[in-house]
C-alpha positions as CSV (number, residue, x, y, z in Angstrom):
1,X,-17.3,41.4,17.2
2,X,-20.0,42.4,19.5
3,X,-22.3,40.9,22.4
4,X,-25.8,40.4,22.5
5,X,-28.6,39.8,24.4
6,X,-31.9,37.9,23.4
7,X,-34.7,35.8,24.8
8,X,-36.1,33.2,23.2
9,X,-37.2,29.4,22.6
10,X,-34.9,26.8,21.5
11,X,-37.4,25.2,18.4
12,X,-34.6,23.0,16.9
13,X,-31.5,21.4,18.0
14,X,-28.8,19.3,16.2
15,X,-25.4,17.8,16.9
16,X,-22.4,19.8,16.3
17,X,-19.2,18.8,16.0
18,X,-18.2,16.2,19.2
19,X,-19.5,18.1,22.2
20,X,-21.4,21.2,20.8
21,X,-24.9,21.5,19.8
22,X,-26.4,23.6,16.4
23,X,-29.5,25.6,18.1
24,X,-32.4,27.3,15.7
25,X,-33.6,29.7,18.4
26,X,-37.4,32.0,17.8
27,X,-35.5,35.1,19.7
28,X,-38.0,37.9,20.8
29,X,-37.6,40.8,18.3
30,X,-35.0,39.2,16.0
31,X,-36.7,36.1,14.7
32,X,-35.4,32.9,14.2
33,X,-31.5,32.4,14.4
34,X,-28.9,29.8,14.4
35,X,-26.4,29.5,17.5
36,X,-23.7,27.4,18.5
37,X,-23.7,26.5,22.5
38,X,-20.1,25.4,23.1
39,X,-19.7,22.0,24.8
40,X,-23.6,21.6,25.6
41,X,-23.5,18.1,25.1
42,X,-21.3,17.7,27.5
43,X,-22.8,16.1,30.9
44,X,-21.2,18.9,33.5
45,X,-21.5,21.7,30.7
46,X,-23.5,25.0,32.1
47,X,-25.2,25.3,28.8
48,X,-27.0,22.0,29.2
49,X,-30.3,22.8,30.2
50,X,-30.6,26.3,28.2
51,X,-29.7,24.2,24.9
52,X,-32.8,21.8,24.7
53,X,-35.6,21.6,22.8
54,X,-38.5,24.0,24.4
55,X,-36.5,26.2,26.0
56,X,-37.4,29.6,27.1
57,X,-34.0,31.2,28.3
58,X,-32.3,34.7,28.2
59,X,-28.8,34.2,26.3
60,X,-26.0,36.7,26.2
61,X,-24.1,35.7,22.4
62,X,-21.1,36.7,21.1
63,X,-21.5,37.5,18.2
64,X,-18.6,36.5,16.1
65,X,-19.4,38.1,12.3
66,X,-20.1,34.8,11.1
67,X,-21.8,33.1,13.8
68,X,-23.5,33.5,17.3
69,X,-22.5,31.2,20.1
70,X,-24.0,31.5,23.8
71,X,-22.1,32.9,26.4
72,X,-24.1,33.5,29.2
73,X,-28.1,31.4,29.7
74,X,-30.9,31.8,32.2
75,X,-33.3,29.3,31.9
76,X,-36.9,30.9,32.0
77,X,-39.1,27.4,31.4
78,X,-38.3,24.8,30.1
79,X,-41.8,23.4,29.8
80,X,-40.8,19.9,31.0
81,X,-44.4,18.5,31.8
82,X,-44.2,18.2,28.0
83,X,-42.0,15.3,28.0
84,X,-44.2,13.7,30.3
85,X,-47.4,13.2,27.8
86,X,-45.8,11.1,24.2
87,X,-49.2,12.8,22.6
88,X,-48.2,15.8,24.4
89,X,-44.5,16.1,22.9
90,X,-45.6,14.7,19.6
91,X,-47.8,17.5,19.2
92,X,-45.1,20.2,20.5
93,X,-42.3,19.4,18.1
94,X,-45.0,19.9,15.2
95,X,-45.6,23.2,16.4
96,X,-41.9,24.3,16.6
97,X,-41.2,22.5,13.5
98,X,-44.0,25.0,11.8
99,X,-42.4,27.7,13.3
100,X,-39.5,26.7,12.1
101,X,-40.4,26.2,8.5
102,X,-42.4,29.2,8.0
103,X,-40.8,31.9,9.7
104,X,-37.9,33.6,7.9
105,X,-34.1,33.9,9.3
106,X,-33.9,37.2,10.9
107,X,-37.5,38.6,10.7
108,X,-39.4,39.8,13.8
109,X,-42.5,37.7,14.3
110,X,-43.2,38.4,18.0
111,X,-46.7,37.4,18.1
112,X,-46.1,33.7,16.5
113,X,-43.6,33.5,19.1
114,X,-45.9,34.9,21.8
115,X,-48.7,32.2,20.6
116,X,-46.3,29.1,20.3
117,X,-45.1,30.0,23.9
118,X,-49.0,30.0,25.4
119,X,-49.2,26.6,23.1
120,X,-46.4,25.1,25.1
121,X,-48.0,26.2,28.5
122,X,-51.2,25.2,27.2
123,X,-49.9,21.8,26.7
124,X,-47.9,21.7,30.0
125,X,-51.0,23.0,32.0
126,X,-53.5,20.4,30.7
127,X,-57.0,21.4,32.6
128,X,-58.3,19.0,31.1
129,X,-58.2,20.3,27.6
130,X,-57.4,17.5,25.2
131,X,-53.6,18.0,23.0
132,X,-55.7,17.4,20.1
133,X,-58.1,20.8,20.5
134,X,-54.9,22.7,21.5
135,X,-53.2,21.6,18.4
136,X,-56.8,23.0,16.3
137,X,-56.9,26.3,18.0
138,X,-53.1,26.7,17.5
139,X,-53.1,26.0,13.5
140,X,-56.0,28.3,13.2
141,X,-54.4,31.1,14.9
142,X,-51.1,30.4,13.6
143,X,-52.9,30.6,9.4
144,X,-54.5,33.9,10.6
145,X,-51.1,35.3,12.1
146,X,-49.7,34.4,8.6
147,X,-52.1,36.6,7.2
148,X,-54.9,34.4,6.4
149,X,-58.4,34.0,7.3
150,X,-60.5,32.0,5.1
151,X,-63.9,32.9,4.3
152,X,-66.7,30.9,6.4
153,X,-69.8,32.2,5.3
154,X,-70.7,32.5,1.9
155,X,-69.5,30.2,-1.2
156,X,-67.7,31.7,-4.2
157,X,-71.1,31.0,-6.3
158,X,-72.7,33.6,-3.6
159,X,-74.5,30.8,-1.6
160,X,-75.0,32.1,1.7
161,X,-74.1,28.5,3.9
162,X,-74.0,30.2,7.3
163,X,-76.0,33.2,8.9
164,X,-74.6,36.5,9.5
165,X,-71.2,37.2,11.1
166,X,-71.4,37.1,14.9
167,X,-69.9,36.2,18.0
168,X,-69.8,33.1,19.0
169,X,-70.0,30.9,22.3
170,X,-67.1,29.8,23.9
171,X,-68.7,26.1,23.5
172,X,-69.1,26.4,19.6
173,X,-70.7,22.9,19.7
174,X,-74.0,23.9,21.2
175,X,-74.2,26.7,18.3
176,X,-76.1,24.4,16.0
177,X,-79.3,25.3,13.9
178,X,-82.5,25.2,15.6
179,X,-84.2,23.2,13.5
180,X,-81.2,21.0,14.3
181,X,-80.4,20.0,10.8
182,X,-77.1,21.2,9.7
183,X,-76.8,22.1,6.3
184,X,-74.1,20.2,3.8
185,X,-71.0,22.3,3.8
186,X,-67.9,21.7,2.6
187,X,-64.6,23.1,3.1
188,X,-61.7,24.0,0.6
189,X,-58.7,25.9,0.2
190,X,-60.2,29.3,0.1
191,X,-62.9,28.3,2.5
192,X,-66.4,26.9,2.9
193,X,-68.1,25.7,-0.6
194,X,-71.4,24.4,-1.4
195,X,-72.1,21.2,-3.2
196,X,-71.7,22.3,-6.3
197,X,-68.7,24.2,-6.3
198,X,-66.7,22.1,-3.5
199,X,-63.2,21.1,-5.2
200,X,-62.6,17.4,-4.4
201,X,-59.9,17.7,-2.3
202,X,-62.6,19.8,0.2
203,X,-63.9,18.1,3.3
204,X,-66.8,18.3,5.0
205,X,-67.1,20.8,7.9
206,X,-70.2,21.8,10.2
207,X,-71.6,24.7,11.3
208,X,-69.7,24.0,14.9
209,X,-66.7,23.8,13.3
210,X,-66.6,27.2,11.8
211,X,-68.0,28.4,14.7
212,X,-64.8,27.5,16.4
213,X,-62.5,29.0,13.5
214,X,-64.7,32.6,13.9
215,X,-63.9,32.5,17.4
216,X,-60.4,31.7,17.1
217,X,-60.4,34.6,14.7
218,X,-61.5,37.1,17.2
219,X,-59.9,36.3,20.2
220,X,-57.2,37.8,21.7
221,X,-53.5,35.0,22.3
222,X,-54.7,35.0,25.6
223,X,-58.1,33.5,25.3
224,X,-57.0,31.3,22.3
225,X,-57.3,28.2,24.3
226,X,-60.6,28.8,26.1
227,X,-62.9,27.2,23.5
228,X,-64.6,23.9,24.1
229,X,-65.1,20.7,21.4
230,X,-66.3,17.6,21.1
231,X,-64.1,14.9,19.5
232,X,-65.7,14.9,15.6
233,X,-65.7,18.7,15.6
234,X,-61.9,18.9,16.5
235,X,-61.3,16.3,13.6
236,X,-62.8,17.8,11.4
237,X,-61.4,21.2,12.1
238,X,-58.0,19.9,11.6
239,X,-59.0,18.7,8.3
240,X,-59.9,22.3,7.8
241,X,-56.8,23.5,8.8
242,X,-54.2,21.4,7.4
243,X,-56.0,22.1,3.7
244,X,-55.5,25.6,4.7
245,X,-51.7,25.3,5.5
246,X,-51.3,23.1,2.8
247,X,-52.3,26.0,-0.3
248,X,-51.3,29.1,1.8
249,X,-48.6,28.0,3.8
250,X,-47.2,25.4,1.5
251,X,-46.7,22.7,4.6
252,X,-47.9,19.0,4.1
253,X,-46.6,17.8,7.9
C-alpha cells in the first residue's frame, strides 16, 4: 500500500458501482491508468469536478495493490469552453478516444499527452481556427508521434510527384505550382502514388495538402496549430490521414 502523486487528463469515464465513477486517466510520466474516484457521482462529492471527461488535475492515489482510487484532486483545467461548441466536443472525445485506444496501460508517452492537451486548448481558444483544421493537424502529428511519417514526395515506382524537400509556408494553400496546374496525385497507405501505381483505396491529395503534412512534420507541439487551410484542402487531408491511421495505427473511428 502506498500513495501517489500524478497529473493528468481524465480521457474516459464510466459508471461504477452506485455512486463511484471508473476513470481512464493519460498521467504525465506513467501513461494511461485506470482509477476509481470514490462517490464522484455524487452531487456534494469533492471529487466531482476532477472526475470528468477533459480534466487536467493533480491527484494524490492510494494505491491499493490492485487498484488506484483518488484521494486528494486539484483541478488544473477543465477545458469547459469545449462543451460549449457540439462540433467542438464531438471532435474532443475522438481525440481522447485515440489516445485511449492506442496508447498502452502503463507506458510513458509524454509528448502525446503534451499534444492532446494543446489540442484541447486549441479547441477551447478558437481564434478563429475552424475544429475541423485542428482535428487535421492533430491526426497528422499524432501518426508521426506514433512513429510514422509517410513519404510525400516520390512514388514507390521512383516518380518524382513533388519538388524537393523544403520548408514550407505557414499558409500551405498559396504553395501551389506556378504554372498553376497541380499535378494528379494520389494518396495511399504508405503515401503519395502516381496514377499508375495508386492502390484503389488511395484518394486524391494536392500539392497544398502535403504541404500542410511537411509542415506538421517539422514543427515543434507548440506551433502545431499555426497552419492555415481552406475548406477542400482540410478534407482532403483528413482523407489522408484517416488511410494513414487506418494501416499503421489499425483505427477505423
Amino acid at each position: 500500500m502506498s500513495i501517489k502523486k500524478v497529473r493528468g487528463l481524465v480521457i474516459r469515464e464510466s459508471e461504477h458501482g452506485e455512486t463511484n465513477k471508473r476513470l481512464t486517466f493519460f498521467a504525465k510520466e506513467y501513461g494511461k491508468i485506470t482509477i476509481t474516484a470514490i462517490g464522484a457521482r455524487k452531487p456534494k462529492s469533492k471529487f466531482l469536478a476532477s472526475a470528468q471527461l477533459f480534466t487536467y488535475s493533480d491527484l494524490v492515489l492510494y494505491d491499493g495493490g490492485n487498484y488506484l482510487t483518488v484521494s486528494q484532486s486539484d483541478v488544473i483545467d477543465n477545458f469547459y469552453a469545449i462543451r460549449r461548441d457540439f462540433d467542438s466536443l464531438v471532435l474532443a472525445c475522438y481525440f481522447c478516444k485515440l489516445a485511449d485506444k492506442t496508447v498502452p496501460y502503463g507506458t510513458q508517452a509524454d509528448d502525446i499527452l503534451h499534444l492532446l492537451l494543446l489540442t484541447l486548448s486549441a479547441l477551447c481558444k478558437g481564434n478563429g481556427t475552424p475544429p475541423e483544421l485542428i482535428a487535421a493537424a492533430f491526426e497528422t502529428k499524432f501518426l508521426q508521434l506514433h512513429g510514422f511519417t509517410p513519404e510525400l514526395n516520390v512514388c514507390a515506382c521512383g516518380e518524382i510527384l513533388r519538388g524537393q524537400t523544403r520548408t514550407p509556408s505557414n499558409d500551405p494553400v498559396a504553395d501551389t505550382p506556378l504554372n498553376g496546374e497541380a499535378p494528379r496525385i494520389w494518396f495511399g497507405e504508405e503515401g503519395v502514388a502516381c496514377d499508375n501505381c495508386r492502390a484503389a483505396n488511395s484518394t486524391r491529395v494536392t500539392l497544398a495538402v502535403l504541404n500542410a503534412m511537411e509542415y506538421e512534420f517539422g514543427a515543434n507541439l507548440s506551433a502545431v496549430f499555426k497552419l492555415r487551410a481552406d475548406e477542400s484542402t482540410i478534407k482532403m487531408w483528413r482523407g489522408a490521414n484517416k488511410l494513414l491511421m487506418r494501416r499503421h495505427l489499425d483505427l477505423d473511428i
